[in-house]
C-alpha positions as CSV (number, residue, x, y, z in Angstrom):
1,X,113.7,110.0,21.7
2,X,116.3,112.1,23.2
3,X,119.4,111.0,25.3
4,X,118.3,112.4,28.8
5,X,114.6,111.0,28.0
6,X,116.6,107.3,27.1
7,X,118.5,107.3,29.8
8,X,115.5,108.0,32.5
9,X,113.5,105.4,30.8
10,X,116.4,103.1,31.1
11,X,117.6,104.1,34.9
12,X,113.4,103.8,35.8
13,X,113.7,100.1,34.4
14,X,116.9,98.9,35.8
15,X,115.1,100.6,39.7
16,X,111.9,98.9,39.0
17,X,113.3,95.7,37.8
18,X,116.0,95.5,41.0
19,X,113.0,96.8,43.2
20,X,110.7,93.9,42.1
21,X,113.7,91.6,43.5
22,X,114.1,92.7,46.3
23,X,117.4,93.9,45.9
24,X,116.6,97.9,46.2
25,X,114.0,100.0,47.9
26,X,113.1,103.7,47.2
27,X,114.6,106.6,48.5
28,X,111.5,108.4,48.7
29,X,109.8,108.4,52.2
30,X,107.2,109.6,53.4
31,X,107.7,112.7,56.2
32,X,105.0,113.8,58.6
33,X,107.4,116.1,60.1
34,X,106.4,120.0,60.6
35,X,109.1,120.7,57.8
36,X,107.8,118.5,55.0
37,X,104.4,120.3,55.6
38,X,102.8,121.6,52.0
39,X,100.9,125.1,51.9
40,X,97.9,122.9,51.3
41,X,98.7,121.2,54.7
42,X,99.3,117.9,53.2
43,X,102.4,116.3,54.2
44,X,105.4,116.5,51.8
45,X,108.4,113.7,51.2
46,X,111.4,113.7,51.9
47,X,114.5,112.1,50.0
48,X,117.4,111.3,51.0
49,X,119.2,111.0,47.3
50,X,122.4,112.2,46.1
51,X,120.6,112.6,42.7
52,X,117.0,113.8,41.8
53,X,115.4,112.1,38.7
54,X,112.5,112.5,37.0
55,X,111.4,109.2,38.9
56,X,111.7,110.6,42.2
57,X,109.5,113.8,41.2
58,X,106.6,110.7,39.9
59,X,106.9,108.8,43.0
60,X,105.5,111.7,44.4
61,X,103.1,112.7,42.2
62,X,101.5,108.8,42.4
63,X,101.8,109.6,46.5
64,X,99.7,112.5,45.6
65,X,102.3,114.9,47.4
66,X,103.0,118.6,46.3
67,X,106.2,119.3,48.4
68,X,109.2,117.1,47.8
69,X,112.2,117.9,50.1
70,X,115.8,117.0,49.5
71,X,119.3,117.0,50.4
72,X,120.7,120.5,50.2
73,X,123.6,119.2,47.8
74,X,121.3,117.6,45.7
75,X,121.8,117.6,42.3
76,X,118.4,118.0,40.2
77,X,118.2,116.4,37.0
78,X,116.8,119.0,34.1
79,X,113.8,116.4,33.0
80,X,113.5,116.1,36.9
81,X,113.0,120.3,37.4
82,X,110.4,120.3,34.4
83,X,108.4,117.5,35.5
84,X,108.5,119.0,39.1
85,X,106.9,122.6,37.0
86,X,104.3,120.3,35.4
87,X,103.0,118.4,38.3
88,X,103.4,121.3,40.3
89,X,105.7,119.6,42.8
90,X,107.0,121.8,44.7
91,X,111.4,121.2,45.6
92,X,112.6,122.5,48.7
93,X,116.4,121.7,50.0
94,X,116.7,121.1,53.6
């Protein structure tokens, strides 16, 4: 397993883990906004994190969302932009 892949699996646990307890809850909302508005028509996401993972590009795809919208200072992880080109997420900064 590679670093970046290790390091995802191990950031996913530790937000799952404090998430079960009550101690976090996800960035990832969802947005009925005209903005967050998919070509499809189906309402996109918005985030409001400092950081984009790989785990905020699958929270979408299990909200069965193709438009994810983020901060425009976001940084995007690599593993994040290729799983966003694999689902077919679509990123737009706002």
């Amino acid at each position: 397993m590679d670093t970046e892949r290790l390091i995802a699996l191990i950031v996913r646990t530790v937000i799952e883990e404090l998430t079960r307890r009550g101690l976090m809850q996800s960035n990832v909302t969802d947005q009925s906004t005209p903005g967050a508005v998919s070509e499809a028509g189906d309402p996109g996401i918005r985030t409001n994190c400092h950081v984009i993972s790989e785990e905020t590009v699958l929270e979408a795809v299990r909200q069965g969302k193709c438009l994810l919208e983020i901060n425009a200072q976001a940084l995007i992880t690599p593993l994040a932009s290729d799983t966003a080109n694999e689902k077919g997420i679509r990123l737009k900064r706002v």
